[in-house]
C-alpha positions in Angstrom: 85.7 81.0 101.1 85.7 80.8 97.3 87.9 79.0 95.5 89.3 76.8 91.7 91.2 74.8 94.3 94.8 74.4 93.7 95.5 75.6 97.0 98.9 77.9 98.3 100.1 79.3 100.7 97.8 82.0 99.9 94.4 80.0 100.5 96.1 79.0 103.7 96.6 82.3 104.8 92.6 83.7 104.1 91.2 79.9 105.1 93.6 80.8 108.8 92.1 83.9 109.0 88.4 82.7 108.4 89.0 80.2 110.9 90.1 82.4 113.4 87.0 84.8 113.1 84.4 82.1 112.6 82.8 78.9 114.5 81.8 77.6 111.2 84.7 77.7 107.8 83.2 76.2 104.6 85.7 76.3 101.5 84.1 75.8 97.6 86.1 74.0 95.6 85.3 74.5 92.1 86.4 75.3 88.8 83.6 77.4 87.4 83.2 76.8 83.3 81.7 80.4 83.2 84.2 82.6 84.1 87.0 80.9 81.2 87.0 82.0 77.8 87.0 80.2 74.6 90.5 79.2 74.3 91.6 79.9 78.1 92.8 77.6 80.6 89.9 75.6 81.4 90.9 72.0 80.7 94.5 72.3 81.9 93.8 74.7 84.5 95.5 73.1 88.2 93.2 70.4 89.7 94.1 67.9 92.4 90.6 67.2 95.2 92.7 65.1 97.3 95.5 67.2 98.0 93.3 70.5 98.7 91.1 68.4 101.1 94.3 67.9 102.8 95.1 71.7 103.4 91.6 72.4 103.8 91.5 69.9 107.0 94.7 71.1 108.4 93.9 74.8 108.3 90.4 73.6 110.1 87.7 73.9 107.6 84.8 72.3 108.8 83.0 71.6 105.3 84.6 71.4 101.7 81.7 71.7 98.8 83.6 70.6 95.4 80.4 70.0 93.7 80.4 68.4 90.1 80.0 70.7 86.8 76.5 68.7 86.8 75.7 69.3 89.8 76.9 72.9 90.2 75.1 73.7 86.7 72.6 70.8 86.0 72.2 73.2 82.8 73.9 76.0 81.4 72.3 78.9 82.8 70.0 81.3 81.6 69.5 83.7 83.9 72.8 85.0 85.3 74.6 88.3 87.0 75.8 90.4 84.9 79.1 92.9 86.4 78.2 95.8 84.1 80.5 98.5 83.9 83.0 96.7 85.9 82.7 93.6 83.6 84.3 96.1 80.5 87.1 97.3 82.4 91.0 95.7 82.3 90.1 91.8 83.0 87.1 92.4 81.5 87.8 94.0 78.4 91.0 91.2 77.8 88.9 88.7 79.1 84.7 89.1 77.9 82.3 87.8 80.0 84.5 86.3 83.0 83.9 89.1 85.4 80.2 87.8 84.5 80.7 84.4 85.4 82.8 85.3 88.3 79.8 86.8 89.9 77.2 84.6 88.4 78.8 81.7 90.4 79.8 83.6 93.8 75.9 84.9 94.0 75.1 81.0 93.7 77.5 80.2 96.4 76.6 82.9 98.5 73.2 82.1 98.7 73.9 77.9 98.8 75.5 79.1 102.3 73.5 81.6 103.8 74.2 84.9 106.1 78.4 84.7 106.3 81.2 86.9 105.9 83.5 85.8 102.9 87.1 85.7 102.3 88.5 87.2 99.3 92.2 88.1 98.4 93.7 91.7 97.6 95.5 89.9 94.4 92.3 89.4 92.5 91.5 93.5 93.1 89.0 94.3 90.3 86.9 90.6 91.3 87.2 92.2 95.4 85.5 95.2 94.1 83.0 93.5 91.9 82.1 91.1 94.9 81.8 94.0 97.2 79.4 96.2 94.7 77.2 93.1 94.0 76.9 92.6 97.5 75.6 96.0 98.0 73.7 96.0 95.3 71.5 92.9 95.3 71.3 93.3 98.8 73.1 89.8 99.9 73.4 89.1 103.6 77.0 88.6 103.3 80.1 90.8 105.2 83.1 90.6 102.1 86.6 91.0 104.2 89.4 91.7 102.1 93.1 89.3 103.0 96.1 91.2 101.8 98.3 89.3 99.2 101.0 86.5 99.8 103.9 87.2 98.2 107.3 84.2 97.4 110.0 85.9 99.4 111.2 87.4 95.4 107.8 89.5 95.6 105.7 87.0 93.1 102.2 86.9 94.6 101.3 83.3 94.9 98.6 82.5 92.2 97.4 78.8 91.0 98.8 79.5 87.4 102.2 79.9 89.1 102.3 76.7 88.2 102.6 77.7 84.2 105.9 79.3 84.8 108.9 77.4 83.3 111.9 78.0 85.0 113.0 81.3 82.9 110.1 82.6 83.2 109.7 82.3 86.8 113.2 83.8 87.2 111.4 86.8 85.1 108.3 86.9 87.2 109.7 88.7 90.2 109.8 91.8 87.9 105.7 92.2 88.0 105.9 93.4 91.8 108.8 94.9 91.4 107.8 97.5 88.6 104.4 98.1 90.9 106.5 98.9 93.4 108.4 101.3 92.0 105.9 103.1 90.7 103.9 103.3 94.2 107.2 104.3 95.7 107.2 107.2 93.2 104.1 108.3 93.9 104.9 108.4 97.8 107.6 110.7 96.6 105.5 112.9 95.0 105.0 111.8 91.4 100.7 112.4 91.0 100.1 111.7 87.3 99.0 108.5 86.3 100.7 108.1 82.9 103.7 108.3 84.4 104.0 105.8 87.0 102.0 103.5 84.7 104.6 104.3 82.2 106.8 103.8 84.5 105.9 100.5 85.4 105.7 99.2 81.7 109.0 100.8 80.7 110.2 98.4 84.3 108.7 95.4 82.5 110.2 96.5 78.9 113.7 95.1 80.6 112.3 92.0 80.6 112.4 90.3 77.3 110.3 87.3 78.4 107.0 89.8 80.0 104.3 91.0 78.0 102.7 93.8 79.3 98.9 93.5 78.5 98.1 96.5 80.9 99.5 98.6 83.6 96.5 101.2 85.0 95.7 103.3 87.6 92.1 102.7 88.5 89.8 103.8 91.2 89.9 101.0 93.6 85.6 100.5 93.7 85.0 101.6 89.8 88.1 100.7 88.1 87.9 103.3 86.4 90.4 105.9 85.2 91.7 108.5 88.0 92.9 111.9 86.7 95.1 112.0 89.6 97.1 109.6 92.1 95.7 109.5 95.2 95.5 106.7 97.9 93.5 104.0 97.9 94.1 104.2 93.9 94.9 100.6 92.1 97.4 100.0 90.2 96.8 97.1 88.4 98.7 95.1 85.5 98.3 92.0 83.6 100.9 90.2 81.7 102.0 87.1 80.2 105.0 85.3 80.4 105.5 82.2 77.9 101.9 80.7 78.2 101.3 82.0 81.9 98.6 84.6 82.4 99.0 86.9 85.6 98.0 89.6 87.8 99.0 91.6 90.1 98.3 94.6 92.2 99.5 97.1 94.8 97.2 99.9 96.2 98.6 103.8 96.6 99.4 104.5 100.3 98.3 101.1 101.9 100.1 99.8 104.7 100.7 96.1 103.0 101.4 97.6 99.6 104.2 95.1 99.5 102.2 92.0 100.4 102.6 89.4 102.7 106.2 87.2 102.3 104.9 83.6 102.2 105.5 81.5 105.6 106.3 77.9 106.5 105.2 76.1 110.0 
């Protein structure tokens, strides 16, 4: 299982699941340079070894690699994986080259550890499908298994940059889910054109004078492209910031966990 560290209640739930499917769990921890931006979160993004060592044990991982930036990348790299289309699309187009990096460093990890099946959550939709079509593509011995989202008990999917949110604007942040799903319980009622539900969606987030919208799209859930019509198994995806936090979020048309998973304690 991949991960920057900072670990929730989230990583809990996929590092649970791994463990219950595998004899062997190994959890990265590392906060890859090549998938952040020029003026991104990198130097301030969450960081704390000791205290995701401590999950990572409890939830019965039985080895933690949290390799170094010298060690992970002696030197910048040359030769890297590119996403291609995917790589244009949403994150990509607001965020060049980090859909590259993203799968620059999960090919690296993937083949560090050998024939496995890796963890991924739903949240992080357009990097699922990218993992999943460079898998297939480059032929990597590797079984990608998708973990639904964890949600607070408001709807906010649990994310490390949760963190960001000051108080307001966590109070606000509830109001991402909600507008998904709105708009995915419109289209169970019959609404089939994506404008509108992702208009409906923004006009949701409109309301909330401290949200703004950088995209709400319905996508097909392995291109990310644009659909022509709603359908299941359709994406609909939206980015936004809320005073100096940058988030995502996600539900897909028809599925059975289109709410997410509430969060859990014990």
């Amino acid at each position: 299982m991949p991960t920057l560290g900072a670990l929730h209640a989230g990583h809990r739930a996929l590092l649970g699941r791994a463990r219950r499917e595998n004899r062997l769990v190994v959890a990265s921890i590392f906060v890859n340079p090549l998938q952040f931006g020029p003026g991104e979160d990198l130097a301030r993004y969450p960081r704390d070894l000791e205290a995701d060592v401590l999950v990572c044990a409890a939830e019965g991982v039985d080895v933690v690699f949290a390799p170094p930036d010298a060690e992970m990348w002696p030197r910048p790299p040359v030769v890297r994986v590119t996403a291609g289309r995917l790589g244009e699309l949403l994150e990509g187009e607001r965020r060049p080259g980090h859909l590259d990096g993203v799968a620059t460093v999960v090919a690296k990890l993937l083949h560090l550890v050998g024939p496995c099946r890796a963890y991924f959550g739903r949240k992080d939709a357009q990097q699922l499908a990218l993992v999943r079509r460079m898998v297939a593509d480059l032929g990597f011995d590797a079984e990608v298994v998708a973990c639904p989202t964890v949600r607070e008990p408001d709807g906010l999917a649990l994310s490390s940059r949760n963190a960001y949110l000051a108080p307001r604007a966590r109070a606000a942040a509830p109001a991402l889910h909600a507008a998904l799903a709105a708009a995915e319980a419109a289209w169970r009622e019959g609404e089939d054109d994506p404008a509108a539900l992702e208009g409906m969606t923004a006009a949701r987030l409109a309301r909330e004078p401290l949200i703004e919208l950088e995209y709400a799209r319905l996508v097909d859930a392995g291109t990310f492209e644009r659909v022509a019509r709603a359908a299941a198994g359709q994406v609909l995806a939206l980015a936004a910031r809320l005073e100096g936090a940058r988030l995502i979020d996600n539900v897909v048309l028809g599925s059975d966990d289109a709410g997410g998973s509430p969060v859990t304690t014990g």
